[in-house]
ROLUMNU-998531 format. One record per residue (C-alpha): residue number from 0; residue in three letters; chain; x, y, z. Coordinates in nm, 2 decimals. Example, Ala and Ser with C-alpha at 12.3 -4.5 7.8 and 13.67 -1.06 7.14 Angstrom:
[atom 0; 'ala'; 'A'; [1.23; -0.45; 0.78]] [atom 1; 'ser'; 'A'; [1.37; -0.11; 0.71]] 
//
This chain:
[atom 0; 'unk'; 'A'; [-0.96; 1.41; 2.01]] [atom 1; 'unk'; 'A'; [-0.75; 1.70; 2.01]] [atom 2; 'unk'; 'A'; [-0.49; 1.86; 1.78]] [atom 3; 'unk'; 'A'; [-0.24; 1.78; 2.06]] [atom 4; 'unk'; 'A'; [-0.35; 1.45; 2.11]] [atom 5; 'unk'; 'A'; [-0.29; 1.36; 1.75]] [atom 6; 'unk'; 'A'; [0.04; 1.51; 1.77]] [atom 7; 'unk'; 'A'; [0.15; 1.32; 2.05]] [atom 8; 'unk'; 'A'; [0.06; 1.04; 1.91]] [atom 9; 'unk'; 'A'; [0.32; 1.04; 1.60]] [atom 10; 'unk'; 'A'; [0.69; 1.10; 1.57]] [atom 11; 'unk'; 'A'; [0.83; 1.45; 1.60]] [atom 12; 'unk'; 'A'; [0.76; 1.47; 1.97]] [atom 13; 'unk'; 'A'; [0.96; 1.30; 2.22]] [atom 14; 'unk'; 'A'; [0.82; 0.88; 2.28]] [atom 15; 'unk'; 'A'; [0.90; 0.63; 2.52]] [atom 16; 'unk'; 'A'; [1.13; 0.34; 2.39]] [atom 17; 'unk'; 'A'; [0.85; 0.09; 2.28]] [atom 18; 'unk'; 'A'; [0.51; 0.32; 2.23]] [atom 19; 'unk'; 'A'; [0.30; 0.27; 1.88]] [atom 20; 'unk'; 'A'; [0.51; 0.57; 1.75]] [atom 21; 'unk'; 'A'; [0.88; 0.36; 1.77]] [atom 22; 'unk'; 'A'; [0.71; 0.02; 1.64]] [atom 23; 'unk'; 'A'; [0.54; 0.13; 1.38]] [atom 24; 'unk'; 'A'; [0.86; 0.24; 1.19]] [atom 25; 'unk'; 'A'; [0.93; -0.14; 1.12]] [atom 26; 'unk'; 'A'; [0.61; -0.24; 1.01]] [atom 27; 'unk'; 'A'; [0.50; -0.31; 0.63]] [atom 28; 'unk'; 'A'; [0.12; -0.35; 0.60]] [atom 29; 'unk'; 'A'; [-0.03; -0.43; 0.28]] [atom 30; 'unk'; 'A'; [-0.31; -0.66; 0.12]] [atom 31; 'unk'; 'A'; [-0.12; -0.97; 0.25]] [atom 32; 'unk'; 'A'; [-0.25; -0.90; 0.61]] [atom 33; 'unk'; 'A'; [-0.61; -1.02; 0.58]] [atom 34; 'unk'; 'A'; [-0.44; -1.30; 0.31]] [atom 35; 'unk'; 'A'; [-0.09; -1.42; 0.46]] [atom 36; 'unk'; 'A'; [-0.09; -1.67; 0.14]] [atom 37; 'unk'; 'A'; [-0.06; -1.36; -0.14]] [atom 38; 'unk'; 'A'; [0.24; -1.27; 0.03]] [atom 39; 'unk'; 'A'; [0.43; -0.87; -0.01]] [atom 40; 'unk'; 'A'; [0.60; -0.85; -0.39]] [atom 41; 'unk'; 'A'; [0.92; -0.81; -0.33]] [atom 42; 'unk'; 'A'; [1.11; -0.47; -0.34]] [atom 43; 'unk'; 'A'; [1.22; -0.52; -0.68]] [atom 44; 'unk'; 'A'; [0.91; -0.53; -0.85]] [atom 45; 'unk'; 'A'; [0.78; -0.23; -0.63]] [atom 46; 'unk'; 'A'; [0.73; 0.13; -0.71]] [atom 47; 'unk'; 'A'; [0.78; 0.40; -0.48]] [atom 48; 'unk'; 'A'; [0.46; 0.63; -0.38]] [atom 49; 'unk'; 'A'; [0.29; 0.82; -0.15]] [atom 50; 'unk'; 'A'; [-0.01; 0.97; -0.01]] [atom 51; 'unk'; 'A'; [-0.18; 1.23; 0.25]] [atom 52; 'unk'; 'A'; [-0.39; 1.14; 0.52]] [atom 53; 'unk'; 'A'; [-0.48; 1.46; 0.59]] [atom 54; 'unk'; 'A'; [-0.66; 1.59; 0.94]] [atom 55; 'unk'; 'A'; [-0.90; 1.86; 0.92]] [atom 56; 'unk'; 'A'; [-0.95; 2.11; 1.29]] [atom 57; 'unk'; 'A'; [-1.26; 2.17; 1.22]] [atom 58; 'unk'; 'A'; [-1.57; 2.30; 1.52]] [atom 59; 'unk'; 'A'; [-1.78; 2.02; 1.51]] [atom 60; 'unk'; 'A'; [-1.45; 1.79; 1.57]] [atom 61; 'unk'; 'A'; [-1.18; 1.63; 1.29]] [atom 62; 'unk'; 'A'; [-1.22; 1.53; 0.94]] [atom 63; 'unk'; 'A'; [-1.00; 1.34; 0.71]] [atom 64; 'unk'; 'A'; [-1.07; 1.49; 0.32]] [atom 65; 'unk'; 'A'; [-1.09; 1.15; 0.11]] [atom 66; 'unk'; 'A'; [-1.08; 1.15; -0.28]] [atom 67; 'unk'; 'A'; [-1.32; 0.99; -0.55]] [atom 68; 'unk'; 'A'; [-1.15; 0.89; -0.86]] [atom 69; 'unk'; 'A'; [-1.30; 0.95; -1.21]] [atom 70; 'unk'; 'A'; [-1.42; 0.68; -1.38]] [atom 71; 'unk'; 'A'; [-1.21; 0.69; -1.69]] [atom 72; 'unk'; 'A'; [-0.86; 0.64; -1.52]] [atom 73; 'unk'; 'A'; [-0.68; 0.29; -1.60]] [atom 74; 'unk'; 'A'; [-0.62; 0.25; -1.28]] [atom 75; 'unk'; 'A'; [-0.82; 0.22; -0.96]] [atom 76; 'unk'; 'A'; [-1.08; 0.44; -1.16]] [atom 77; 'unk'; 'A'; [-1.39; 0.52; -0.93]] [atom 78; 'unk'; 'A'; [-1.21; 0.40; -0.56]] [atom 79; 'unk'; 'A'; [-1.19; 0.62; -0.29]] [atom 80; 'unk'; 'A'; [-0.84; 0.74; -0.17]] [atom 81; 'unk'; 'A'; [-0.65; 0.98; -0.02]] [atom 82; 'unk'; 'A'; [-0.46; 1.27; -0.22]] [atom 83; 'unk'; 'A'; [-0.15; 1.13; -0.37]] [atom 84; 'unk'; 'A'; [0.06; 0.92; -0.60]] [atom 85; 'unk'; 'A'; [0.37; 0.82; -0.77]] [atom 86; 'unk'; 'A'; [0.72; 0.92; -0.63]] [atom 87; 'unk'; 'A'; [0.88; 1.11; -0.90]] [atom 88; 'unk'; 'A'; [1.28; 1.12; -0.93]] [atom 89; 'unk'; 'A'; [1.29; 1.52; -0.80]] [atom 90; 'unk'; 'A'; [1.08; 1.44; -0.44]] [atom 91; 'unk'; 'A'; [1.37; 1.48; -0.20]] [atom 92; 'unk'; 'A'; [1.13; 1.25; 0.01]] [atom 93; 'unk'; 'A'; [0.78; 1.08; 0.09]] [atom 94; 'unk'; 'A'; [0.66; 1.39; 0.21]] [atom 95; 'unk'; 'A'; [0.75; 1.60; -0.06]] [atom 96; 'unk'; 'A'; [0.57; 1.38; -0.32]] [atom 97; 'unk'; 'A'; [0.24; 1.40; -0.05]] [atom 98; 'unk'; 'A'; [0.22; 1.75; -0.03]] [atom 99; 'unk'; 'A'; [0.31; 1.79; -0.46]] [atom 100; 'unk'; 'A'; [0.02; 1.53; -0.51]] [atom 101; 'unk'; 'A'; [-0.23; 1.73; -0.31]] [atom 102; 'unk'; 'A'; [-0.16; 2.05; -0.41]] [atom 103; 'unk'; 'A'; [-0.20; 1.90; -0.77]] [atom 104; 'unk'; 'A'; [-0.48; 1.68; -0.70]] [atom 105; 'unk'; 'A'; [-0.71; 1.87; -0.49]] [atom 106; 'unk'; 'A'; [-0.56; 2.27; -0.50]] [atom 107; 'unk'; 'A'; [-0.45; 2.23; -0.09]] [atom 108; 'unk'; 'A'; [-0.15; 2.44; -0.10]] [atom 109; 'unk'; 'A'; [0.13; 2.25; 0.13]] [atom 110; 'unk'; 'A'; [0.12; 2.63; 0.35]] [atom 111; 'unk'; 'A'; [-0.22; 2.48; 0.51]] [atom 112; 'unk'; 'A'; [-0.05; 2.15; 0.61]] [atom 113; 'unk'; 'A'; [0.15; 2.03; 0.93]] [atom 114; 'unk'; 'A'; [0.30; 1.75; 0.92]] [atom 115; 'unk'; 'A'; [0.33; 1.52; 1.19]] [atom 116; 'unk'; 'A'; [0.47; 1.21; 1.12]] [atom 117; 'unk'; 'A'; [0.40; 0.87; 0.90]] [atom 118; 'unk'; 'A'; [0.21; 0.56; 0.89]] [atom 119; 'unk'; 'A'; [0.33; 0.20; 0.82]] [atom 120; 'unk'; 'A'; [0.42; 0.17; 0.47]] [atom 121; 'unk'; 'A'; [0.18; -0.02; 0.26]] [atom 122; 'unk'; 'A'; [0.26; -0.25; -0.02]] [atom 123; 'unk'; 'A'; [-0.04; -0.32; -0.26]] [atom 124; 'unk'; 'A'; [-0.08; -0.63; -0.52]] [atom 125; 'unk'; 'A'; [-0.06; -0.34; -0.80]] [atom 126; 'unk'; 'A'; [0.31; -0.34; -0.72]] [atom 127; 'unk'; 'A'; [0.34; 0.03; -0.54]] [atom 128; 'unk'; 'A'; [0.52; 0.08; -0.15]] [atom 129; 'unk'; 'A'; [0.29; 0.35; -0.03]] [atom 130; 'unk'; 'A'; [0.43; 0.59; 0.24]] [atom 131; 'unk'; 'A'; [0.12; 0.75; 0.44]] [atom 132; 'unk'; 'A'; [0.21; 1.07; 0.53]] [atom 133; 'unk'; 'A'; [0.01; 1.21; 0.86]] [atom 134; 'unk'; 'A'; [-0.09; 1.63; 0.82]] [atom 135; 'unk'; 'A'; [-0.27; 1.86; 1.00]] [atom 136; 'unk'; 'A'; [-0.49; 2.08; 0.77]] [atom 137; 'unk'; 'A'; [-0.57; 2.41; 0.92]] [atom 138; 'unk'; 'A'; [-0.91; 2.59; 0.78]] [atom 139; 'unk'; 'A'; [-0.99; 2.82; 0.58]] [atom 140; 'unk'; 'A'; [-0.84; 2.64; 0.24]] [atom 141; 'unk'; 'A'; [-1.05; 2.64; -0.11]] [atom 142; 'unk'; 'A'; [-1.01; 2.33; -0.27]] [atom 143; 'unk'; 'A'; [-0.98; 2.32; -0.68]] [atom 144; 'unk'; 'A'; [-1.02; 1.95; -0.77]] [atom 145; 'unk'; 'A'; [-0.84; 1.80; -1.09]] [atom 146; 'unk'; 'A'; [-1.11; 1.70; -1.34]] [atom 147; 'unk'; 'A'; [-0.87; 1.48; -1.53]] [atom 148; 'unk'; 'A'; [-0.81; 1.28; -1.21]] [atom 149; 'unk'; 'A'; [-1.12; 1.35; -0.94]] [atom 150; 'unk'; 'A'; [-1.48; 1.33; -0.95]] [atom 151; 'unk'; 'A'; [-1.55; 1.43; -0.58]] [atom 152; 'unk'; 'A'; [-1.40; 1.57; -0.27]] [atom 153; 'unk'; 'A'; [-1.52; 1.49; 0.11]] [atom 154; 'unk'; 'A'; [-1.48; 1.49; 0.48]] [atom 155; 'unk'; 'A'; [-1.56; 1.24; 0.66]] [atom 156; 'unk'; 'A'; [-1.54; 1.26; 1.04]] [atom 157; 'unk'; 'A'; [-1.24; 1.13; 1.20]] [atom 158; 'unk'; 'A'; [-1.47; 0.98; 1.52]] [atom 159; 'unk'; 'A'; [-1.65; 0.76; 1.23]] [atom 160; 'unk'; 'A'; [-1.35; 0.61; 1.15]] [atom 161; 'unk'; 'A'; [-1.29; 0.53; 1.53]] [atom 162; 'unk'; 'A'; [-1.59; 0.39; 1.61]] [atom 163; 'unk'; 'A'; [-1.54; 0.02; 1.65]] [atom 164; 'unk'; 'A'; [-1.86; -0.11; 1.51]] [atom 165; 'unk'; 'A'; [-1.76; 0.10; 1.15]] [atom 166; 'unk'; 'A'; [-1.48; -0.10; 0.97]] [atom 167; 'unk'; 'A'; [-1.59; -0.43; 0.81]] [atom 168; 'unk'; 'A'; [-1.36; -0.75; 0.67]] [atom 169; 'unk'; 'A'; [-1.53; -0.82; 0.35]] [atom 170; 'unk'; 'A'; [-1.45; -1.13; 0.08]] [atom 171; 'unk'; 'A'; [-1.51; -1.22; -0.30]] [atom 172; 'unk'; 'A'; [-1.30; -1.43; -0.51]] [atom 173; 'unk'; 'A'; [-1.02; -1.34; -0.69]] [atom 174; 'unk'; 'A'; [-0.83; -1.54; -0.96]] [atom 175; 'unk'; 'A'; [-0.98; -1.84; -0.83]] [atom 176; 'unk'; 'A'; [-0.94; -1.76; -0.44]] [atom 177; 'unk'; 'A'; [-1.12; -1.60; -0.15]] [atom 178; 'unk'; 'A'; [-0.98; -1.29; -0.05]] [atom 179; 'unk'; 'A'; [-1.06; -1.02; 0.24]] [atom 180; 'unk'; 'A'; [-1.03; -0.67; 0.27]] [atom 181; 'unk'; 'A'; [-1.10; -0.40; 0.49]] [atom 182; 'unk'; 'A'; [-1.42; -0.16; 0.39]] [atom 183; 'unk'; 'A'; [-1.50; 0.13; 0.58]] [atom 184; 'unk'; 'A'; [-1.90; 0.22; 0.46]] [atom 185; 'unk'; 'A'; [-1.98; 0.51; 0.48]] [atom 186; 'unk'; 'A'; [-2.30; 0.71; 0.36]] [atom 187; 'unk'; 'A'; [-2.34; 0.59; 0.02]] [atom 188; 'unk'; 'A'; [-1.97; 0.53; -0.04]] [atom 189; 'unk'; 'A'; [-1.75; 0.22; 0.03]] [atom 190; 'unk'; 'A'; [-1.36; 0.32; 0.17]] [atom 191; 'unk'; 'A'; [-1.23; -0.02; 0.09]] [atom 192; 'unk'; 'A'; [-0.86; -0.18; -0.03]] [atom 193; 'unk'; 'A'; [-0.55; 0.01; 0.04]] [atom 194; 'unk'; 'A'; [-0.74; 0.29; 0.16]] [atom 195; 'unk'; 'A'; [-0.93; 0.12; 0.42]] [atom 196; 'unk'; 'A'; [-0.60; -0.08; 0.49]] [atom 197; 'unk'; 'A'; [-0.43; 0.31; 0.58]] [atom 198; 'unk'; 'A'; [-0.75; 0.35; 0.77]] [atom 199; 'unk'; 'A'; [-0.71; 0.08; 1.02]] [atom 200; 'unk'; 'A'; [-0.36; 0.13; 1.13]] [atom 201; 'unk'; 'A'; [-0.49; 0.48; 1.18]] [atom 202; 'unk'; 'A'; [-0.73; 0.32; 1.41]] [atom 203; 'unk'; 'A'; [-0.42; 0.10; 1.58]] [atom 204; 'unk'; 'A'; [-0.20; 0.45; 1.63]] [atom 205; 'unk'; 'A'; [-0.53; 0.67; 1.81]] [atom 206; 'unk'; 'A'; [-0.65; 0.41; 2.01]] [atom 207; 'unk'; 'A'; [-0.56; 0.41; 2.36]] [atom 208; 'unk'; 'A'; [-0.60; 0.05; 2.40]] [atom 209; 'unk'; 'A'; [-0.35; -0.03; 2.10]] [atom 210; 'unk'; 'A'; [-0.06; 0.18; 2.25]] [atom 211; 'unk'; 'A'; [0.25; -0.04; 2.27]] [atom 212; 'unk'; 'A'; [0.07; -0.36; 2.10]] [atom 213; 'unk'; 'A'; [0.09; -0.52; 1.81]] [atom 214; 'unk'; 'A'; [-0.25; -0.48; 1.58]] [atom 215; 'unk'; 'A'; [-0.46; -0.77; 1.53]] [atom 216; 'unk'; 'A'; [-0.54; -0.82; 1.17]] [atom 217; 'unk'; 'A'; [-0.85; -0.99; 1.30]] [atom 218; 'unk'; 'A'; [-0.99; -0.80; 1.53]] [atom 219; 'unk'; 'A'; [-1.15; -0.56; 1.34]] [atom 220; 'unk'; 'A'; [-1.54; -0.61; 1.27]] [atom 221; 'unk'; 'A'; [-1.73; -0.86; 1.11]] [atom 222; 'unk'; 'A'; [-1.61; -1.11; 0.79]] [atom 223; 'unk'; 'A'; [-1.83; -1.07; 0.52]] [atom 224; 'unk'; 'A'; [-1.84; -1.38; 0.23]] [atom 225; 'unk'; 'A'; [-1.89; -1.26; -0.13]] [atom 226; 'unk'; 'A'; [-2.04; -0.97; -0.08]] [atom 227; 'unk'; 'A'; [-2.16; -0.78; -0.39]] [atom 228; 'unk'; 'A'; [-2.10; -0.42; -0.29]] [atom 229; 'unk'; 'A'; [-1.72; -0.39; -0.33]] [atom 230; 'unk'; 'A'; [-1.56; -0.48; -0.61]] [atom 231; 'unk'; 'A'; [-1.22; -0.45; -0.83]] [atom 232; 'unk'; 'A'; [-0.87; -0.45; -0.73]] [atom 233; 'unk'; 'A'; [-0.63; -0.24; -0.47]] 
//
């Protein structure tokens, strides 16, 4: 997949009335997919955020640059996620509080990034309305990782993600219920919750086959009961 093709495939370039790049504007993902019982919080109980999925050209083919949390943080400490975070009141807009968070996450100045357009927005049980923001990193960059916030930096390769024998539905119970979630392994690393979540309407966008459908919440690998592997919350 080229550059061009991912451009096409997002807002910012003219789309037919109806392709994945007009529906997915009205769509809210979020842990209530794989659980319709949890249910979305509602807006009032929600705070604002954002992330980068960010796109590396690279020779061999493209990347996405996934962080690992440190393990003292309070919150989601040791997950895997993309660069981002809270919206702060002087972000004009989603994408300004991406690019901020990267830059002061991971050291990828916002003068390597294009961006090209947004995924659904995700609502997590941790009460936070994620707005993935879609960018094109273009090498060479240096990357100067936040100690306070992240233990490790890495690519992994964007036909991994594609490949429809990768992504997983897993379970284990949660306050006193069975829940699923998506999990993306990967080497010796688990892409799970949220992230994973991000990761499959990724999928839904690049897919040929998923152009101008609706995404199955169930068609995506194999459910997994109680498995020990994956653990914690989103």
């Amino acid at each position: 997949m080229t550059l061009d093709d991912l451009r096409r495939r997002f807002p910012g370039d003219p789309a037919p009335s109806g392709s994945a790049a007009v529906l997915r504007q009205a769509k809210v993902r979020g842990d209530h997919d794989l659980n319709p019982g949890y249910g979305p919080l509602p807006d009032s109980k929600l705070r604002a955020a954002a992330v980068l999925v960010p796109l590396v050209d690279r020779p061999e083919g493209v990347t996405l640059i996934f962080t690992q949390r440190t393990a003292h943080l309070t919150a989601h400490a040791g997950q895997i996620s993309f660069p981002g975070g809270r919206m702060e009141h002087f972000d004009a807009t989603p994408e300004d509080t991406a690019l901020r968070e990267t830059e002061e996450e991971i050291g990828l100045g916002r003068d390597r990034i294009e961006i090209i357009g947004r995924l659904d927005t995700y609502v997590t049980r941790t009460g936070f309305r994620v707005t993935p923001v879609v960018g094109l990193v273009q090498p060479p960059f240096q990357l100067t990782p936040d100690p306070t916030e992240v233990a490790e930096v890495f690519e992994v390769p964007l036909d991994f993600i594609l490949d429809p024998s990768n992504p997983q539905r897993h379970s284990r119970e949660f306050q006193g219920a069975q829940r699923h979630f998506y999990v993306f392994p990967y080497q010796q690393r688990f892409i799970w919750g949220a992230t994973a979540g991000m990761l499959v309407n990724l999928r839904d966008v690049l897919r040929d086959d998923t152009l101008g459908e609706e995404p199955s919440a169930g068609g995506v690998g194999e459910a997994l009961a109680g498995d020990d592997a994956v653990t914690g919350e989103t």
